[in-house]
SEGU-995019 format. One record per residue: x, y negated, z of N, C-alpha, C, CB in turn. Coordinates in steps of 0.001 Angstrom, whole numbers, padded with zeros to 6 digits, always signed. Atoms other than C-alpha are relative to their C-alpha. Glycine has a CB too. Example, Ala and Ser with C-alpha at 12.3 -4.5 7.8 and 13.67 -1.06 7.14 Angstrom:
// SEGU-995019
+000890+001190+000000+012300+004500+007800+000900-001200+000000-000992-000027+001246/-000820+001190-000060+013670+001060+007140-000770-001090+000730+000414-000462-001415/
This chain:
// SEGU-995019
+000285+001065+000948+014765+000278-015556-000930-001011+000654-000622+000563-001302/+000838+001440-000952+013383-003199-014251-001646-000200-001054+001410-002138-000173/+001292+000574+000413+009571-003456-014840-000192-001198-000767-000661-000210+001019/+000711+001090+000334+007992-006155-016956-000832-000577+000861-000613+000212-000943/+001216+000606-001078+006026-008494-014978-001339+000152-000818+000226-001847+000474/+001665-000120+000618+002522-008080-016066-001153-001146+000204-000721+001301+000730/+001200+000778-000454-000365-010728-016050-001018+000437+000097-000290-000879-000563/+001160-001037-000164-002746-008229-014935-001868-000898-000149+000348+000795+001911/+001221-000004+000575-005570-010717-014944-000407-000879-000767-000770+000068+000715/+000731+000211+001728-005399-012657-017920-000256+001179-001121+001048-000977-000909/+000459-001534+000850-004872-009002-019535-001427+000591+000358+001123+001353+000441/+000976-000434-000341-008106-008142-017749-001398-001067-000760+000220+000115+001565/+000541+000378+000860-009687-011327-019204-000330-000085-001255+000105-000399+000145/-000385-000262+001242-008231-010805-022507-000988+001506-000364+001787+000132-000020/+000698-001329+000036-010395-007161-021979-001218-000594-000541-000170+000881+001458/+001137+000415-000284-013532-008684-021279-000644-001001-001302+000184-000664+001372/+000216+000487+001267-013278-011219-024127+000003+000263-000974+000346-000544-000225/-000018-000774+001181-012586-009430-026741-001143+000818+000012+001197+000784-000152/+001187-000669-000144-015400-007060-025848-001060-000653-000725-000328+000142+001338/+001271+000818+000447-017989-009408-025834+000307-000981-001369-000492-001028+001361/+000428+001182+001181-016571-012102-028473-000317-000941+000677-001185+000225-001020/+000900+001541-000482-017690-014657-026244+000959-000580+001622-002322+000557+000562/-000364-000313-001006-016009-016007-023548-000836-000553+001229+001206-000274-000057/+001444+000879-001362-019685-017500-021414+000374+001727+000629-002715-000608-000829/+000632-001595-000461-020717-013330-021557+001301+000665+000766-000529+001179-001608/-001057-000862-000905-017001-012519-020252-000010-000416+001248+001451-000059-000413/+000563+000561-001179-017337-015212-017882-001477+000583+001208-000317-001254-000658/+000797-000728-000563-020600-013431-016686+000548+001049+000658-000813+000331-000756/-000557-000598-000795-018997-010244-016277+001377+000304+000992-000223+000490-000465/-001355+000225-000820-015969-011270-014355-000155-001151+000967+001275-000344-000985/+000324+000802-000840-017857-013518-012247+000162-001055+000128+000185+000218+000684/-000938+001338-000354-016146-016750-013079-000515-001314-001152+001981+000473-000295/+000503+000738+000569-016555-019911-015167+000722+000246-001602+000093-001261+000782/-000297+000041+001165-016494-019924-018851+001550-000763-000368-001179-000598-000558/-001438+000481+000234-013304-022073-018332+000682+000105+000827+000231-001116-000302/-001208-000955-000701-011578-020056-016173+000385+001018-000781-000373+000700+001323/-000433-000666+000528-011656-017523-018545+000786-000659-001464-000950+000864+000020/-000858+000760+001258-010651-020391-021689+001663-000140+000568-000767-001860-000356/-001363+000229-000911-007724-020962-018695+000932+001197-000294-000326-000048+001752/-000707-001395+000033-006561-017645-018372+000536+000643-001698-001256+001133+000728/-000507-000611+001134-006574-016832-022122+001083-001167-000948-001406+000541-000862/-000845+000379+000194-004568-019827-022698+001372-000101+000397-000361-000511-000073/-000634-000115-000905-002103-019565-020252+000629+001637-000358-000867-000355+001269/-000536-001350+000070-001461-015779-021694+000410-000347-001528-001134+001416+000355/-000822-000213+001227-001025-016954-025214+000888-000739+000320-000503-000268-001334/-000986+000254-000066+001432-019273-023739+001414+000716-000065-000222-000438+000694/-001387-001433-000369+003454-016187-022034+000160+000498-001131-000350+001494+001090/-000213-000533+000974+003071-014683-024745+000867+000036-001483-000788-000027-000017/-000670+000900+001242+003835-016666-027637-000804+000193-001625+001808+000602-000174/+001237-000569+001829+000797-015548-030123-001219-000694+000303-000682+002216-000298/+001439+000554-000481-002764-017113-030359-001430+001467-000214-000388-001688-001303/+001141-001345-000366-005490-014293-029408-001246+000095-000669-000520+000001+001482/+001009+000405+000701-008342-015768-030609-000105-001284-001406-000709-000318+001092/+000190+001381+000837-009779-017927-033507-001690-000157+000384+000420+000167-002025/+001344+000347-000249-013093-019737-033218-000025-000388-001499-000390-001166+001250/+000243+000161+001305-014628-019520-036440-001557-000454-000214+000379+001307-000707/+001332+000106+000082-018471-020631-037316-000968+001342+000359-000192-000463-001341/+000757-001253-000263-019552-017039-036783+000171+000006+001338+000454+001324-000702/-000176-000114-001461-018164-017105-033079+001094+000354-000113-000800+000817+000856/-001971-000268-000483-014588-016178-031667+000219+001228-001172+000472+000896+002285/-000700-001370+000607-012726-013115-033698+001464+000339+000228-000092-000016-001499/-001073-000462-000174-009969-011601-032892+001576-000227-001376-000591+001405+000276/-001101+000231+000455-005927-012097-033977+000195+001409-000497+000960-000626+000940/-000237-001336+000363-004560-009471-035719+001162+000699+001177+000571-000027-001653/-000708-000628-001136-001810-009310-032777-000876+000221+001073+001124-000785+000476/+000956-000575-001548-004817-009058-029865-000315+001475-000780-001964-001190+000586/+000279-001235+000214-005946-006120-032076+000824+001353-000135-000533-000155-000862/-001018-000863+000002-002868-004645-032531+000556+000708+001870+001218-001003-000872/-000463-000259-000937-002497-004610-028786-001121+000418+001049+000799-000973+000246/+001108-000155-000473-006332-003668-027691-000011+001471+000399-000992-000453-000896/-000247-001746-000237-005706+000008-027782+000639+000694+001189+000908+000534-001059/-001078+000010-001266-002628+000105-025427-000752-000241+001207+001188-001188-000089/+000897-000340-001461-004483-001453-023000-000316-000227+000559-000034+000339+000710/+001259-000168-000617-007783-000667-022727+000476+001364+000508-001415-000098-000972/-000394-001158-000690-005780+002931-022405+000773-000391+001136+000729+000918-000834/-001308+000330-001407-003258+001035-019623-001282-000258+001152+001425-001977-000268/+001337-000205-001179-007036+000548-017790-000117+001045+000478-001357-000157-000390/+000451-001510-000193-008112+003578-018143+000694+000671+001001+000174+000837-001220/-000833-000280-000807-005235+004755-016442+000842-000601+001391+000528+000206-000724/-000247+000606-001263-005052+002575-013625-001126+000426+000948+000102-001540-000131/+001351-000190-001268-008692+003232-012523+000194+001789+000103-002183-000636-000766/-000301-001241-000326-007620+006997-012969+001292+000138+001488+000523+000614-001529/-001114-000078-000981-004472+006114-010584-000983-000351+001568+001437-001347-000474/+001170+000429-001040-007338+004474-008232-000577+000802+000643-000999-000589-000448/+000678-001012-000012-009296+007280-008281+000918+001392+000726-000464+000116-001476/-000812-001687-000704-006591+010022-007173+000395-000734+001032+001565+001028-000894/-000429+000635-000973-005223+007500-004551-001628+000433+000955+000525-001756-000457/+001124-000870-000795-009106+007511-003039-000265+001299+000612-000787+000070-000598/+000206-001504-000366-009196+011204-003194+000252+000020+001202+000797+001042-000666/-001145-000070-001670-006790+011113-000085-000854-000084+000879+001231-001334+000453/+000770+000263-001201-009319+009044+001488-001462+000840+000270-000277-001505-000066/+000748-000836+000134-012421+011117+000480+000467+001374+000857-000152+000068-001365/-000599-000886-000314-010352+014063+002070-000655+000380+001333+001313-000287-000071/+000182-000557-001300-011859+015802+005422+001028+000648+000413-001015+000788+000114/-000878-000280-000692-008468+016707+006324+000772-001551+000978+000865+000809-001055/-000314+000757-001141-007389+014892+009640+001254+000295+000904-001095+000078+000767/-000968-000658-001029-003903+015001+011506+000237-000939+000973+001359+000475-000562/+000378+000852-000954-004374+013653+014960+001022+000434+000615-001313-000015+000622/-001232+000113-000741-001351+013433+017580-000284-000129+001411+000816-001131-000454/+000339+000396-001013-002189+013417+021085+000604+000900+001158-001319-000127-000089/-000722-001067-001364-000728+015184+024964-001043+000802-000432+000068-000475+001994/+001062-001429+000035-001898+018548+025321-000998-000865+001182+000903+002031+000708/+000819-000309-001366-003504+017749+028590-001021-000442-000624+000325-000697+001508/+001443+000413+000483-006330+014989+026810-000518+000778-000943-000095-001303-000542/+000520-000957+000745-006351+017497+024003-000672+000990+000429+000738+000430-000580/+001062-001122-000408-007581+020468+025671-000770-000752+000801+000516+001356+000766/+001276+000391-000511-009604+018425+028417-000882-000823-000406+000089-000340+000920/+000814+001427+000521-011024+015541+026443-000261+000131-001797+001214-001654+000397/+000209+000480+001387-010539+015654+022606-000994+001326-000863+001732-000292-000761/+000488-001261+000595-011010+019130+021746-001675+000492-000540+000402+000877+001043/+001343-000043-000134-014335+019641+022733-000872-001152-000974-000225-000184+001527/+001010+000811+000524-015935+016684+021328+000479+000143-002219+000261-001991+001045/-000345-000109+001445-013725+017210+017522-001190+001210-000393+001832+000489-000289/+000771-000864+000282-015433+020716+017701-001223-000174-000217+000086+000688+000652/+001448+000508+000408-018931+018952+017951-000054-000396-001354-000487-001204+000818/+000245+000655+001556-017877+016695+015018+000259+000727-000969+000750-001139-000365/+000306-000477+001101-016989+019230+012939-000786+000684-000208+000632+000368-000416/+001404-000706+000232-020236+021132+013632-000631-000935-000772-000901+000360+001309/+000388+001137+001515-021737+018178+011075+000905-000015-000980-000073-001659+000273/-000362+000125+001290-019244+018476+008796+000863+001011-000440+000532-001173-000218/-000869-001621+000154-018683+022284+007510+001303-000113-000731-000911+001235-000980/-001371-000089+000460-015674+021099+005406+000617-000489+000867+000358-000543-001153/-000906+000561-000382-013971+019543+007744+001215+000789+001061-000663-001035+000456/-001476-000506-000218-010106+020202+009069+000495-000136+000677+000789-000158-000505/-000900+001094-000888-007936+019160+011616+001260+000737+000009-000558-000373+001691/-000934-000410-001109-004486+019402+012618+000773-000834+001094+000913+000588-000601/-000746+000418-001357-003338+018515+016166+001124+000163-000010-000310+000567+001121/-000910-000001-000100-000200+017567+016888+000294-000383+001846+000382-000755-001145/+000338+001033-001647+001181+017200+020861+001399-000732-000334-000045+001085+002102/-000705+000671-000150+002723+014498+021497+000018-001484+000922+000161+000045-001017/+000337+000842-001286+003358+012267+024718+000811-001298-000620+000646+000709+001719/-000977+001050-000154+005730+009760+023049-000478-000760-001669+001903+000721+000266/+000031+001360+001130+005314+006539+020015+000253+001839-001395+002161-001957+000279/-000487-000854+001034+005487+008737+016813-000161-001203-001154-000936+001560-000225/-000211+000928+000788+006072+007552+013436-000864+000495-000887+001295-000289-000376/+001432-000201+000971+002715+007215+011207+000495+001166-000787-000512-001453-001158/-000034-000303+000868+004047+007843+008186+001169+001015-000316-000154-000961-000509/-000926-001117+000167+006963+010326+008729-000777+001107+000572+001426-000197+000700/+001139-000941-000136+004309+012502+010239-001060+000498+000088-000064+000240+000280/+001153-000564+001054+001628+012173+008079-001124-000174+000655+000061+001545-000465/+001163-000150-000885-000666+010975+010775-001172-000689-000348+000298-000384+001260/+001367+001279+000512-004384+009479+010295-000153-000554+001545-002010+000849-000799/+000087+001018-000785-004450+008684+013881+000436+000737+001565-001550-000699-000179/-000342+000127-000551-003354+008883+017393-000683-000223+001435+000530-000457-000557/+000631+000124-001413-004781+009528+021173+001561-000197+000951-001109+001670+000473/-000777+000264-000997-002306+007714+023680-000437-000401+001181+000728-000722-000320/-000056+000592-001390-002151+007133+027531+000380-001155-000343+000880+000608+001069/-000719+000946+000134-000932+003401+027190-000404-001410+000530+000225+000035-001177/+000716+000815-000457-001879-000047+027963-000564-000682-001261+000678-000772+000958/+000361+000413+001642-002710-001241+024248+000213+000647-001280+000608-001057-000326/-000345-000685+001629-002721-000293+020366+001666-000952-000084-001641-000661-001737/-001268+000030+000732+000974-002225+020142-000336-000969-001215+000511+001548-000481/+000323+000608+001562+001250-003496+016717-000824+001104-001085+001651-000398-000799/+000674-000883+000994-001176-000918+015371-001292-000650+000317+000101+001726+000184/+001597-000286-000299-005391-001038+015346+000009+001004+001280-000873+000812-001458/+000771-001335-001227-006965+000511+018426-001062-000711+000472+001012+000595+001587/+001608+000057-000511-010035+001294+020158+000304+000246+001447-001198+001281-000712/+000023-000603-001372-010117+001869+024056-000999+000941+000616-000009-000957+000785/+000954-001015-000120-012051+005065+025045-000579+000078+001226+000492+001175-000297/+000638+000342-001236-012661+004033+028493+000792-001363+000651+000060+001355+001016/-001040+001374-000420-011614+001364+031132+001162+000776+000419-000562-001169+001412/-001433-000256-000887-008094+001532+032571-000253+000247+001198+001001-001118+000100/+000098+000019-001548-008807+003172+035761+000128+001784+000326-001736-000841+000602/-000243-001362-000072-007436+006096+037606-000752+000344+001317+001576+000369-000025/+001013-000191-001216-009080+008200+040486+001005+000969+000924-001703+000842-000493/-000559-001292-000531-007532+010600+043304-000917+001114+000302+000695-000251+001191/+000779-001198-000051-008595+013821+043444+000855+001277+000704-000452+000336-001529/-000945-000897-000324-008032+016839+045132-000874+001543+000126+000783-000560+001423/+000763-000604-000105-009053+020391+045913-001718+000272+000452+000639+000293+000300/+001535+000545-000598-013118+020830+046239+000100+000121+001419-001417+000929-000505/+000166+000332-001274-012599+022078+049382+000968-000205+000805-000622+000719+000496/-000823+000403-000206-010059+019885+050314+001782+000084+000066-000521-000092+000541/-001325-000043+000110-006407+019726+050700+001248-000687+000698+000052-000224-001000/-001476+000735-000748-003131+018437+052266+000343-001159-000506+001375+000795-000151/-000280+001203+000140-002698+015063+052769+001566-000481-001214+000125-000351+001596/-000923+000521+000649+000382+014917+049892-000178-000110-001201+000945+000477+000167/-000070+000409+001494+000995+013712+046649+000649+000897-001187+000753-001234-000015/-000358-000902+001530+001500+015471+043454+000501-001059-000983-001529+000844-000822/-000802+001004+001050+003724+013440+040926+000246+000599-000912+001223-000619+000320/+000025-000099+001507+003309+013050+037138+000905-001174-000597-001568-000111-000567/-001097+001265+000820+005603+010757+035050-001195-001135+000180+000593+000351-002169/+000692+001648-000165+002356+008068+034767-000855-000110+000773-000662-000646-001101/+001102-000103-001118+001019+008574+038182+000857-001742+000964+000103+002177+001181/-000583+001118-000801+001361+005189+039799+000419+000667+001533-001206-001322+000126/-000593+000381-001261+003781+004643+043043-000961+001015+000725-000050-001720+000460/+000535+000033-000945+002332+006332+046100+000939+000241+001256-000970+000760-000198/-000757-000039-000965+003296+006601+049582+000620+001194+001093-000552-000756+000470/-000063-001351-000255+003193+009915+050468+000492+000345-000316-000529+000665-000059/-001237-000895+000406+006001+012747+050277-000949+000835-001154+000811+001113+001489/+000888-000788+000592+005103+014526+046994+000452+001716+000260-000038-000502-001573/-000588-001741-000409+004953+018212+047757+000026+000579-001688-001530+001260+001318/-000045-001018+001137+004984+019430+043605+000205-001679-001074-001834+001378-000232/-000310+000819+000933+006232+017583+040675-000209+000707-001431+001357-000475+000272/+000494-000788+001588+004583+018338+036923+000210-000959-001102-001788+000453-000128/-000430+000894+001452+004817+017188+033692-001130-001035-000566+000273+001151-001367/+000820+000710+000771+001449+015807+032862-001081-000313+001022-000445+000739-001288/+001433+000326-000671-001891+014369+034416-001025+001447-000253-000777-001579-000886/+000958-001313-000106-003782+017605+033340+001075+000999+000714-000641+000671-001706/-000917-001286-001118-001083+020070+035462-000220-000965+001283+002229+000424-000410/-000272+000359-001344-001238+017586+038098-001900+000510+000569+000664-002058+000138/+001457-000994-000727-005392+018242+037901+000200+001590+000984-001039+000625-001584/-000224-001573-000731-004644+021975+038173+000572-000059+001286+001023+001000-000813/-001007-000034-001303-001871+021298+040928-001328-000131+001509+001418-001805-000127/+000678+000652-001604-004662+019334+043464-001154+001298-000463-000800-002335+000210/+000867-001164+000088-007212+022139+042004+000152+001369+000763+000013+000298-001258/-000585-000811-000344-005203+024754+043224+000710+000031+001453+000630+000091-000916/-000696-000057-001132-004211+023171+046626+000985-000526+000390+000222+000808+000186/-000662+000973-000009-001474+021393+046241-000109-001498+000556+000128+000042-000936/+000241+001427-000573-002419+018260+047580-000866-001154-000613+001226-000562+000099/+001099+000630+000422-003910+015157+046032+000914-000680-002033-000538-001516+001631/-000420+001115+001226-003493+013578+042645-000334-001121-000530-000039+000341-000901/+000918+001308+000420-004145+010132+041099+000410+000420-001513+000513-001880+000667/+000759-000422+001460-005326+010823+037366-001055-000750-000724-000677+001222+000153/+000721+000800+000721-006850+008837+034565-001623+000648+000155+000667-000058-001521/+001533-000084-000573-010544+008661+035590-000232+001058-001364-001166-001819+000130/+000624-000493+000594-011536+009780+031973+000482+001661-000350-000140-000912-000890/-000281-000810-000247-009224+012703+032184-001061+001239+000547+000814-000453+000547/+000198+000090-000964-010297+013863+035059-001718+000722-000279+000426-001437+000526/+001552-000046-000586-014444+013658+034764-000418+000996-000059-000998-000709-000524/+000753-001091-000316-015512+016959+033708+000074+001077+001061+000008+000517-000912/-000544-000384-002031-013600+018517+036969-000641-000455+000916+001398-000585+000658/+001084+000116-001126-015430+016521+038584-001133+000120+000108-000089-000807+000428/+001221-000045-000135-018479+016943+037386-000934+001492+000090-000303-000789-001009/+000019-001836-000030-017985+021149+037447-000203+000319+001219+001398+000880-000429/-000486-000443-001418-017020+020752+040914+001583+000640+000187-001060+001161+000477/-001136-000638-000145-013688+021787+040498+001067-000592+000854+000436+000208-001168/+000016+000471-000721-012261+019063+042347-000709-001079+000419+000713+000021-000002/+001004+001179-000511-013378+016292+044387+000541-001650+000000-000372+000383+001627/-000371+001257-000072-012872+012525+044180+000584-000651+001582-001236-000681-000528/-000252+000467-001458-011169+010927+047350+000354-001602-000157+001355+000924+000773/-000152+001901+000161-011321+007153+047486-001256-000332-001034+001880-000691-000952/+000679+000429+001140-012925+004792+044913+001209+000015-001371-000687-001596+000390/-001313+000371+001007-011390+004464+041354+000810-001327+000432-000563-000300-001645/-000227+000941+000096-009068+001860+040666-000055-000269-001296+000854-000215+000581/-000701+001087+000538-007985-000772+038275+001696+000738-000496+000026-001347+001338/-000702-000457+000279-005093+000952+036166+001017-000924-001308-000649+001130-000100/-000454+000653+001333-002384-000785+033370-000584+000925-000849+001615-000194-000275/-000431-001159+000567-002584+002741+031622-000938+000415-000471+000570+000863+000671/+001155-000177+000446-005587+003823+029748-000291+000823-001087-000398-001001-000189/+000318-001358+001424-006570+006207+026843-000452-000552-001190-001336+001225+000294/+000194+000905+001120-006351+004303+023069+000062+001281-001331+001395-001398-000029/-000025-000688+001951-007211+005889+019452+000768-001365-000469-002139+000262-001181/-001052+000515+000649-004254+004408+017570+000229+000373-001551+001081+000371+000767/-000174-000172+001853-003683+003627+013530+000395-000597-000399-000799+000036-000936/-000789+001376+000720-001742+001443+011780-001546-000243-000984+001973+000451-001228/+001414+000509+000327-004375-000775+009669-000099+000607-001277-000255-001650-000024/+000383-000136+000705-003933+000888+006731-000961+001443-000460+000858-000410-000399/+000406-000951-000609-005223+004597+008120-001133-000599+000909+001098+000678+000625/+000819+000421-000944-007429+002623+010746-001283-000602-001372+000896-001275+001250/+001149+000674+001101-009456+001415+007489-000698+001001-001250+000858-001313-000893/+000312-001541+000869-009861+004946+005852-001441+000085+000847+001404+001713+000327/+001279-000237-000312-013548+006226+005768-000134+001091+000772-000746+000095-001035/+000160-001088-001433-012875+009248+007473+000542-000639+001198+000909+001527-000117/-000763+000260-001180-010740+008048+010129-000804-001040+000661+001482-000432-000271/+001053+000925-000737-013750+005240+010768-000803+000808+000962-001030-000717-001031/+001136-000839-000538-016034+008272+011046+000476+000463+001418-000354+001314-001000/-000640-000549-001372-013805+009871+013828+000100-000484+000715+000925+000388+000180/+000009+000968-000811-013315+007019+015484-001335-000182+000666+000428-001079-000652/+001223-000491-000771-016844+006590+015942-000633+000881+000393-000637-000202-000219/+000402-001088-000423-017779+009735+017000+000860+000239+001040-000094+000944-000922/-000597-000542-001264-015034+010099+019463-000376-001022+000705+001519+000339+000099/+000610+001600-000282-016018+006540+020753-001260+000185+000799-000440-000932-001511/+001025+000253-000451-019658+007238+021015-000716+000783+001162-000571-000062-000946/
């Protein structure tokens, strides 16, 4: 059945006036000019086709059709700010479903979520892996850790610069290359081929040769000693983005997370 169009806010003025009887004091609480609200309530008995008010020497009083229709709804309010209110909930919610490769998950995200939910004993998560574009809202996501060069047409944050490093066993290793799907070009024969930037860590960890790997990946290996840096960083397209479409990127939890993984 096709909706009625609604004039939601001359009906909201029509609230306010009737309340008070006055339309300065409605004007007060609706922020606007006493003849914005004379506007609005004329402009609704037009649609309408009834007159709402009378101005009588005592002050305004009500039609017997505004009264007949005051009930309805102030209850059709009621039940909008109740629809308001359960919509919020969602956002009030400490449940979080984040999407990201295993590899930044176990070396990068994990650790620091576990901090944040040490501050907040209700809070939830579920991880999802995933190396490739997913779709928000078919899988329910609040937000998104990608390798990439930008947020796209979504909101994003950048968690470091774009820059990758080579690395290889601490105590050294064979001059060859280890190849990952987003390991830039090199010139060297690769002696092992893996699936991700964290197996290619392990790979040069383990001897294999050398790898080039997103710096932020990468740092606590190096800072364990597990392997060693060879060269300087570079200058990378490819970089590590928290991703949200804007209407998830503007949720109060999903701010909080953001800043906390951020800071």
């Amino acid at each position: 059945m096709k909706r009625t169009h609604l004039p939601l806010n001359g009906l909201r003025v029509l609230d306010a006036a009737a309340r008070h009887l006055s339309f300065t004091r409605a004007a007060d609480e609706l922020a606007v000019t006493p003849a914005a609200v004379g506007q609005q309530i004329r402009a609704l008995e037009d649609m309408l086709g009834v007159v709402l008010f009378r101005r009588t020497p005592k002050g305004l009083e009500l039609t017997p059709e505004t009264e007949a229709g005051l009930g309805a709804l102030r209850k059709g309010f009621l039940e909008f700010e109740e629809a308001v209110q359960a919509m919020q909930a969602g956002q009030s919610s400490l449940s979080l479903t984040i999407a990201a490769p295993r590899d930044i998950t176990a070396r990068w995200l994990q650790p620091r979520l576990a901090a944040y939910a040490a501050t907040q004993p209700d809070l939830n998560f579920q991880l999802i892996a995933a190396d490739d574009a997913l779709d928000f809202t078919e899988a329910n996501l609040d937000l998104a850790l990608r390798l990439t060069d930008g947020p796209g047409e979504h909101e994003g944050l950048a968690l470091d610069e774009a820059r990758f490093v080579t690395v290889e066993a601490a105590e050294g290793g064979p001059d060859r290359h280890i190849e990952w799907p987003g390991c830039p070009a090199s010139g060297s024969a690769a002696m092992i081929r893996v699936a991700d930037a964290g197996l290619a860590i392990e790979a040069a960890a383990n001897g294999f040769g050398r790898a080039c790997v997103p710096q932020l990946l990468v740092r606590s290996d190096l800072a364990s000693g597990r392997v060693r840096q060879v060269g300087d960083a570079a200058a990378a397209r490819l970089g590590y983005w928290l991703i949200a479409p804007l209407p998830q990127w503007r949720q109060k939890k999903v701010k909080a997370l953001v800043e906390a993984l951020a800071g």
